[in-house]
C-alpha positions as CSV (number, residue, x, y, z in Angstrom):
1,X,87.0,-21.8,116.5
2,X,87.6,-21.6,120.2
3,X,86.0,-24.3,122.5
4,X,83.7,-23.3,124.9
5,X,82.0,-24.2,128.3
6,X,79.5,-23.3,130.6
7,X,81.2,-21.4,133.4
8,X,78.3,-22.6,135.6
9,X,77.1,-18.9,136.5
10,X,74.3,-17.7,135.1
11,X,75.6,-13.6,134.6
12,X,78.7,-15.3,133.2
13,X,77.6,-17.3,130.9
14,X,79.5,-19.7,128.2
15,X,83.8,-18.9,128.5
16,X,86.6,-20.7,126.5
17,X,87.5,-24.1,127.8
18,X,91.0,-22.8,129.7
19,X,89.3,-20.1,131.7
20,X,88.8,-20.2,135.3
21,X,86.0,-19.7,137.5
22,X,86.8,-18.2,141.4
23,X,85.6,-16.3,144.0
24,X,87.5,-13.2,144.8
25,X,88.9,-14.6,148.2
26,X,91.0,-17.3,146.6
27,X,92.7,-14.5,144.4
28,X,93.0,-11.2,146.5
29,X,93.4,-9.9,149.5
30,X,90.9,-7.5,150.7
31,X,91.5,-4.6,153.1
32,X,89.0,-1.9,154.4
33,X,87.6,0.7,157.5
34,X,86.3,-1.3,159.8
35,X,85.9,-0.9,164.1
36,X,88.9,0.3,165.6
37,X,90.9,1.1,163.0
38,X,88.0,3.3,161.5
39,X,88.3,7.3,161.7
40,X,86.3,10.7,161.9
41,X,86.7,13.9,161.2
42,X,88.9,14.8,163.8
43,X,91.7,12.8,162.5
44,X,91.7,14.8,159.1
45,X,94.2,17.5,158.9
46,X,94.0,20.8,156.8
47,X,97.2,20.4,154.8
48,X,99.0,17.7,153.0
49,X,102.2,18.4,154.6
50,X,100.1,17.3,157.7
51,X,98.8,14.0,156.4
52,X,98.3,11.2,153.7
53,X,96.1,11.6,151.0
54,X,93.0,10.1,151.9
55,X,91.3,8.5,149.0
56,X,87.1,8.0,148.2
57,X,84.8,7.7,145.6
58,X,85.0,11.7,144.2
59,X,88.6,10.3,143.3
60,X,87.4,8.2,140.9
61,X,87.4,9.8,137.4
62,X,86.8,7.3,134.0
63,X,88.3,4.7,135.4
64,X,91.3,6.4,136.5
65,X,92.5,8.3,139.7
66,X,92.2,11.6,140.1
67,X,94.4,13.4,143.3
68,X,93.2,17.2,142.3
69,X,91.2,17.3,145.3
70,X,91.9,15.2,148.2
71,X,91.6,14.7,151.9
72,X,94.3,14.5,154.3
73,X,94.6,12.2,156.9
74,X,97.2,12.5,160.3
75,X,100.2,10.8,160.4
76,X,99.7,9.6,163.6
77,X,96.2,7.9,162.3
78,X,97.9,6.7,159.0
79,X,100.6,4.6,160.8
80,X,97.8,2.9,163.3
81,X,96.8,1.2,159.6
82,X,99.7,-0.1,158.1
83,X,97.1,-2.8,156.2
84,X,95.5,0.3,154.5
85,X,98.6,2.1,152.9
86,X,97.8,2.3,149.1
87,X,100.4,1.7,146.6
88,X,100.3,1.5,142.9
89,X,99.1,-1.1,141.3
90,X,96.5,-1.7,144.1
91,X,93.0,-1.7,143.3
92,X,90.2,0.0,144.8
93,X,86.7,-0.6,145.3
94,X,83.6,0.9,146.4
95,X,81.4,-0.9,149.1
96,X,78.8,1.8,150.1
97,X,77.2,4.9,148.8
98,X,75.5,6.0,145.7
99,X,78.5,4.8,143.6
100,X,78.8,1.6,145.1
101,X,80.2,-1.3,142.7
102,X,82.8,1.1,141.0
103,X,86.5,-0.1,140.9
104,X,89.8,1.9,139.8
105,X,93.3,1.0,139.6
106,X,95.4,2.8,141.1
107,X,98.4,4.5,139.4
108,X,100.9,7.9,139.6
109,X,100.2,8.1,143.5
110,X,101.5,11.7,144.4
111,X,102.9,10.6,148.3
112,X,101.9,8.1,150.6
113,X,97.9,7.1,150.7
114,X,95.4,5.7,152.5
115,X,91.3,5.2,152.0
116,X,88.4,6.1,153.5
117,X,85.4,3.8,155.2
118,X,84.0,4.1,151.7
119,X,86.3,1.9,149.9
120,X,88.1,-1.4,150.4
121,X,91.7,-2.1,148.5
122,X,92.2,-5.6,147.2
123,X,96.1,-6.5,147.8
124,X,98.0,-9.4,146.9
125,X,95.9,-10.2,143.5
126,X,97.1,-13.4,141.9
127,X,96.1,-12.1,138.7
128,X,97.0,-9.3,136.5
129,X,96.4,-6.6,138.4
130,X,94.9,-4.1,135.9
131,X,92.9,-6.9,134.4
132,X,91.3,-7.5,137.3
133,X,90.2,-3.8,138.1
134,X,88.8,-4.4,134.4
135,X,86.3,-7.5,135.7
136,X,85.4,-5.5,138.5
137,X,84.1,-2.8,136.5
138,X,81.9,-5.5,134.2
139,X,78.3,-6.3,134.4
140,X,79.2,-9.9,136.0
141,X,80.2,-7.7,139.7
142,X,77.5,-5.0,138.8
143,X,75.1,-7.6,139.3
144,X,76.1,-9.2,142.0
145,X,76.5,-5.7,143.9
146,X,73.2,-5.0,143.3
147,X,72.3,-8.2,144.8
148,X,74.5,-7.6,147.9
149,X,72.8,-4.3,148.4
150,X,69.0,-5.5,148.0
151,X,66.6,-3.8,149.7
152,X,69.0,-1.4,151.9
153,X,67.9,2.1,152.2
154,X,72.1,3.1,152.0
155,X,73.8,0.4,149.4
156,X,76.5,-1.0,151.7
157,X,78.5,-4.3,150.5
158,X,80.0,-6.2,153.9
159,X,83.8,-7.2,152.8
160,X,82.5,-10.9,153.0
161,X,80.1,-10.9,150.5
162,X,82.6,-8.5,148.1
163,X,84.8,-11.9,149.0
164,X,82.9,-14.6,147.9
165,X,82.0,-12.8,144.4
166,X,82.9,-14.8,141.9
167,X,84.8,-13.9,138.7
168,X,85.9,-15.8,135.6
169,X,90.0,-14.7,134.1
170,X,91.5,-16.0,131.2
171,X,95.5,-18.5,131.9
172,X,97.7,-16.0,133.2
173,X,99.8,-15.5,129.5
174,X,96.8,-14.3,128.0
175,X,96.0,-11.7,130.6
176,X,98.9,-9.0,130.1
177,X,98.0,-8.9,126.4
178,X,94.2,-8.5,127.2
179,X,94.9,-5.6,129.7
180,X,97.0,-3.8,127.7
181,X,94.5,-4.3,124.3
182,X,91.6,-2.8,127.1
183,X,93.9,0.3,128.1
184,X,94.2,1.4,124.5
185,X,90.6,0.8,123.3
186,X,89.3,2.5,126.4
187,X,91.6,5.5,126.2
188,X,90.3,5.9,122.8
189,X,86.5,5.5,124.3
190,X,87.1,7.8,127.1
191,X,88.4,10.3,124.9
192,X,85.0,10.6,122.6
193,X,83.5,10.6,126.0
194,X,85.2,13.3,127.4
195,X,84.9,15.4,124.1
196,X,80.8,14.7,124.2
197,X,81.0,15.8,128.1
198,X,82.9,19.0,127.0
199,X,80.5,20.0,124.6
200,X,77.4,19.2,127.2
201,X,79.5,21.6,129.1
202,X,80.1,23.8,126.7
203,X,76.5,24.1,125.8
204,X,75.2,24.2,129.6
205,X,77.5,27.0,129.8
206,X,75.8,28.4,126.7
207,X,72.5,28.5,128.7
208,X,73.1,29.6,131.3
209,X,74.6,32.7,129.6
210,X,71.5,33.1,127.3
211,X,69.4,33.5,130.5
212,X,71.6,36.0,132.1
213,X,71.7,38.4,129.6
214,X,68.1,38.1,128.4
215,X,66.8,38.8,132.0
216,X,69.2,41.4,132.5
217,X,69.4,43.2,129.4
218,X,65.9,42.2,127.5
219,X,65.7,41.6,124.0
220,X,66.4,45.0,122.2
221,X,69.5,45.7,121.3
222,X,68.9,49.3,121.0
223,X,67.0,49.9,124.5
224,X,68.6,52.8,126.2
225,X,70.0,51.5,129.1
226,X,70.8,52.6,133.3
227,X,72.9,51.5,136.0
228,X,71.2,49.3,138.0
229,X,73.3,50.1,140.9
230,X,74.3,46.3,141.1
231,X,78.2,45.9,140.8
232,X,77.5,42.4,139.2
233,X,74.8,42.9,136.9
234,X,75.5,46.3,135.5
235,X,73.3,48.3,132.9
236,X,69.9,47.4,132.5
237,X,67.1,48.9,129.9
238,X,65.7,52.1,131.1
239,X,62.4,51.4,131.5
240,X,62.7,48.5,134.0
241,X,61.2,49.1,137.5
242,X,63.9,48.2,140.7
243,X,62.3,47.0,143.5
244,X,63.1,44.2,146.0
245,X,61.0,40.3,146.0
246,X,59.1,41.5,148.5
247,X,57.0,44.1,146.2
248,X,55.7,41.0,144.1
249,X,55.7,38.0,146.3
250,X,54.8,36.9,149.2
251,X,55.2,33.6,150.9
252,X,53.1,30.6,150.6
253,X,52.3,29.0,154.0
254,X,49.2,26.7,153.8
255,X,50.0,23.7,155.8
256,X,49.0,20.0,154.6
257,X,47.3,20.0,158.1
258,X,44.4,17.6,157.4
259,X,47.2,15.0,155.5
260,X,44.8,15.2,152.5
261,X,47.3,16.1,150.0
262,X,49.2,13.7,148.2
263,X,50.8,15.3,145.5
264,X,54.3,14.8,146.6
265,X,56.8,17.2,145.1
266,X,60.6,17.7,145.4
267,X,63.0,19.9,143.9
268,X,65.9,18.2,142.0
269,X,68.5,19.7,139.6
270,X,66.5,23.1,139.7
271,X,63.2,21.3,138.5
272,X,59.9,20.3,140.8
273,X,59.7,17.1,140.1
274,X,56.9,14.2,141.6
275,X,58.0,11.6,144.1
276,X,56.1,8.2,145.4
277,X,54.4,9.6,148.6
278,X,54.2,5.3,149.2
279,X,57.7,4.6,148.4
280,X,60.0,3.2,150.4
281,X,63.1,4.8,149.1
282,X,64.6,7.9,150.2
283,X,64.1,9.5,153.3
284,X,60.7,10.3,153.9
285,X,58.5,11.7,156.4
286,X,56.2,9.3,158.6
287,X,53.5,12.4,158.2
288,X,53.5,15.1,155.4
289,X,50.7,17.7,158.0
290,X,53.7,20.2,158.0
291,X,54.4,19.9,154.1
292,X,53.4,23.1,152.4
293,X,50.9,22.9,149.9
294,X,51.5,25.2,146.8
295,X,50.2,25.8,143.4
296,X,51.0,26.2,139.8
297,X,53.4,28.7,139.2
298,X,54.8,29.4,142.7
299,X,58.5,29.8,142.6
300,X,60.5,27.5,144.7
301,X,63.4,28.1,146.8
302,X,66.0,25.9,148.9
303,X,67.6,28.4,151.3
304,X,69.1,25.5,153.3
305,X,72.7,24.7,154.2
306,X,74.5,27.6,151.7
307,X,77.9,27.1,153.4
308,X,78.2,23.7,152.2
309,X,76.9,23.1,149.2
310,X,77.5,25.5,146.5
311,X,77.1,23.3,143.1
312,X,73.0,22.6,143.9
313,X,70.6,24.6,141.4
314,X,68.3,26.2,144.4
315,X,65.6,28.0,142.3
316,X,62.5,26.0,140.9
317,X,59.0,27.1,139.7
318,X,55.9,25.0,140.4
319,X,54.0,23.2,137.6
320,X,51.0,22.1,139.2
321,X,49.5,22.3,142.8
322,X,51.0,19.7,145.1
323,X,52.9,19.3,148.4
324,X,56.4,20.4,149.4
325,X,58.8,20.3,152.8
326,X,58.4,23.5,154.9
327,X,62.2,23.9,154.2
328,X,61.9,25.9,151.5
329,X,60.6,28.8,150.8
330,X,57.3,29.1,148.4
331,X,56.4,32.4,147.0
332,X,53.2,33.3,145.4
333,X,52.6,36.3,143.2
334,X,51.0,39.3,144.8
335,X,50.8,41.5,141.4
336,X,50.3,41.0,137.8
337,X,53.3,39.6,136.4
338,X,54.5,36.6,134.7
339,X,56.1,34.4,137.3
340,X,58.3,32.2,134.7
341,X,60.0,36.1,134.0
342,X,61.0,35.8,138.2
343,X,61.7,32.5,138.3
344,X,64.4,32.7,135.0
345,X,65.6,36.0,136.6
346,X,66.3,34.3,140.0
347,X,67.7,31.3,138.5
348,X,70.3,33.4,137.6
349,X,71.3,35.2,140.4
350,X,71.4,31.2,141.7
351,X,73.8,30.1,138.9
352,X,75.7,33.3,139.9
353,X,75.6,32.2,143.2
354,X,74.0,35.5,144.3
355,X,72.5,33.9,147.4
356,X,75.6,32.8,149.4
357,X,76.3,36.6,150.2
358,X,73.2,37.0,151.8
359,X,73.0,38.0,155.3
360,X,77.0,38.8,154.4
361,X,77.4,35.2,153.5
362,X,77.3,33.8,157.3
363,X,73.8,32.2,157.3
364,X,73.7,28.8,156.5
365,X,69.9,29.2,156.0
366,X,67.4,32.3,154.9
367,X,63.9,33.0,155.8
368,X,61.7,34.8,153.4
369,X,61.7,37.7,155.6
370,X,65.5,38.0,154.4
371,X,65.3,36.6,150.9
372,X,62.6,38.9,150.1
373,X,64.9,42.0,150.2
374,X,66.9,40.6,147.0
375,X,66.7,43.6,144.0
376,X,64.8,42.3,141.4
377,X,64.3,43.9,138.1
378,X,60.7,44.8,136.7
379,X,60.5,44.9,133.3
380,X,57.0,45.6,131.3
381,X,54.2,42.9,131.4
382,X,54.6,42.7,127.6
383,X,58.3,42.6,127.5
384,X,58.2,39.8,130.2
385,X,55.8,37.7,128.2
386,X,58.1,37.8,125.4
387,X,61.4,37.2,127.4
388,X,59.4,34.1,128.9
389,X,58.4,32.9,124.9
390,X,62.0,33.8,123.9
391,X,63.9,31.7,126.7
392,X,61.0,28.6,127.0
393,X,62.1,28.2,122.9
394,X,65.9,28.7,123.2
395,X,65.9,26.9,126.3
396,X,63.8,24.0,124.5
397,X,66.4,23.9,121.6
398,X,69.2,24.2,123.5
399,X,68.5,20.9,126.2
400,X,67.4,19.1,123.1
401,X,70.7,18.8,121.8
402,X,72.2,18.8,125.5
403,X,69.7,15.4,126.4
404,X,71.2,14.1,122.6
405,X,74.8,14.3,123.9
406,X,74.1,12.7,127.1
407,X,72.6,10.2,125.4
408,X,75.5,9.9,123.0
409,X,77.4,9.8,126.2
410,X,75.1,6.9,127.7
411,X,75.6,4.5,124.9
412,X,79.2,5.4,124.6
413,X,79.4,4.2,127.6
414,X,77.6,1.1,128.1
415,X,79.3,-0.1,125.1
416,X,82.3,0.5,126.8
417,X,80.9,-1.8,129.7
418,X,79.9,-4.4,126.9
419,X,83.1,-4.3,125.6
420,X,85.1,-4.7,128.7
421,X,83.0,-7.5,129.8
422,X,83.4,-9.2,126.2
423,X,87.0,-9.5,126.5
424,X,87.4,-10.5,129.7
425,X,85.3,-13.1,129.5
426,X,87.0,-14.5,126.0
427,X,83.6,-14.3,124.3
428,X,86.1,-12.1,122.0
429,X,89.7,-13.1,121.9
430,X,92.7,-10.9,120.2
């Protein structure tokens, strides 16, 4: 049985008797973005021939780099930093932002590199390189990160205090061994993760697909069908009405004037969803007076900044009255229908990204005025009440097993983490 002793550090706890104990300074180098040498926008180039691939967090994939899409930064700006040329076998690290804390070593660099104010390299490591992008990514930094970062509104880590974190490493014979036993157990662990995340994708992609056809082509088969005069929806059942939003909504404008409201709603991931009017995270308001207040079953819409972000889920529907920013636009039904028909209709127009070729795809922003002349499709109240039963159910069945494989993918990977840190701290020896 291997002898043990108290490393001293609390997140650390007991390691075997010939491990060491350090801060990071008196084993790596540590190199980032800082003042002068720092950059914007300007000094990015369009094409690679142009520049060196500048590297930040979206390159960081399972633990390993990924250069599919990439930044370019100038020459000219690239040789001002010779400290901040990235090579293999250098290890990166994330300082700021929502993914602060996250390491990668870096391998199979395409051409010549560089990083961004995001991340800081760690050069000169007087340990085994890989093995130390391993601690990094173990609950003993997590937790001092998230000490570093307490109570800032961005999570930003000055290189000083990613300096004096301290690690524990096993003699340097052991380490080469323990890095490569990691690389082959977490290969196998990444690949079961990747499968479960293919199969969450898979079935998202499933969804999505259900909806589409159900709000386009209703739920008999052997409706006779008509053009819809819609290049990208096609035939739809005969019997549907084609009108534009306009015929059965309006918009919602009734000002939070008095402040009296304090239902605070958001839309997130294409859901309303309540936020901590009181809470100090986030950016918030100091007054919510110009917040719209709107009621159950209102659909939601985020018109805002179309050009640059084309992945957010735009459309929501409201489950209870509350208060939401102006930004977006709330629309109230003017006629009898069932709004959950709308809102699954114009969810799918926004997973087909219908609403970028708006105003002929220019606008970064709509008004009502111009969202309101989108062709909708007016089925019967009856067959609308069953497409809303049908797709609540199917939708039901299908995020159960969705919220199961994320969770699958959850405990995957915290048991990666576990087993990482396990290792590396010789609480389990090869």
């Amino acid at each position: 049985m291997m002898k043990m002793k108290d490393s001293g550090i609390e997140w650390i706890g007991k390691i075997p008797q010939e491990y060491q104990v350090s801060k990071i300074k008196y084993i790596s180098d540590i190199f980032g973005r800082i003042g002068f040498r720092g950059y914007t926008e300007k000094d990015l180039v369009d094409y690679k021939e142009d520049g060196a691939i500048t590297l930040s967090p979206s390159n960081f994939h399972d633990m390993k780099m990924d250069y599919t899409k990439c930044s370019y930064l100038s020459w000219k700006k690239y040789e001002e930093s010779p400290e901040i040329k990235i090579y293999n076998g250098d290890v990166l690290f994330v300082k700021t932002g929502s993914t602060f804390g996250k390491a990668v070593y870096v391998t199979d660099l395409p051409k010549e590199a560089t990083i961004n104010p995001q991340l800081v390299v760690f050069k000169n490591i007087k340990i085994n390189s890989k093995l130390f992008s391993y601690i990094l990514q173990t609950r003993i930094i997590e937790i001092q990160s998230e000490l570093a970062v307490l109570g800032s509104v961005i999570p930003t880590m000055s290189q000083e205090k990613i300096y004096n974190f301290i690690i524990s490493f096993p003699p340097i014979e052991e380490q080469q061994a323990i890095s490569a036993y990691l690389d082959e157990k977490c290969t196998e662990i990444d690949s079961l993760i990747s499968e479960l995340k293919k199969q969450t994708e898979i079935l998202e992609e499933y969804k999505r697909s259900v909806i589409i056809e159900t709000v386009t082509k209703g739920l008999n088969p052997n409706a006779q069908m008509k053009d819809s005069g819609i290049e990208w929806i096609g035939n739809i059942p005969e019997n549907w009405r084609i009108h534009p939003v306009y015929c059965y909504f309006s918009e919602r404008k009734n000002k939070n004037s008095l402040g009296l409201e304090n239902n605070l709603l958001s839309l997130s991931y294409g859901k309303i969803v309540r936020k901590n009017i009181n809470s100090n995270e986030g950016l918030l308001p100091e007054s919510f007076n110009t917040y719209n207040i709107i009621e159950k079953d209102d659909i939601i819409i985020r018109p805002t900044d179309l050009q640059n972000d084309k992945k957010s889920l735009r459309t929501a529907i409201a489950k209870e009255h509350g208060i939401i920013t102006s930004a977006y636009i709330a629309m109230m039904a003017i006629k009898p229908i069932n709004s959950h028909y709308f809102y699954y209709l114009l969810h799918s127009y926004d997973v087909m990204k219908v609403f970028y070729n708006i105003g002929n795809g220019v606008r970064q922003g709509l008004n009502f005025s111009e969202f309101s002349r989108l062709i909708v499709f007016e089925p019967t109240i009856e067959e609308q009440n069953e497409i809303v039963s049908y797709l609540d159910k199917k939708c039901s069945e299908i995020d159960s097993i969705i919220s199961e494989k994320k969770r699958q993918v959850k405990a995957i990977e915290e048991y990666k983490k576990s087993f990482i840190y396990e290792y590396v701290t010789g609480k389990k020896q090869l």
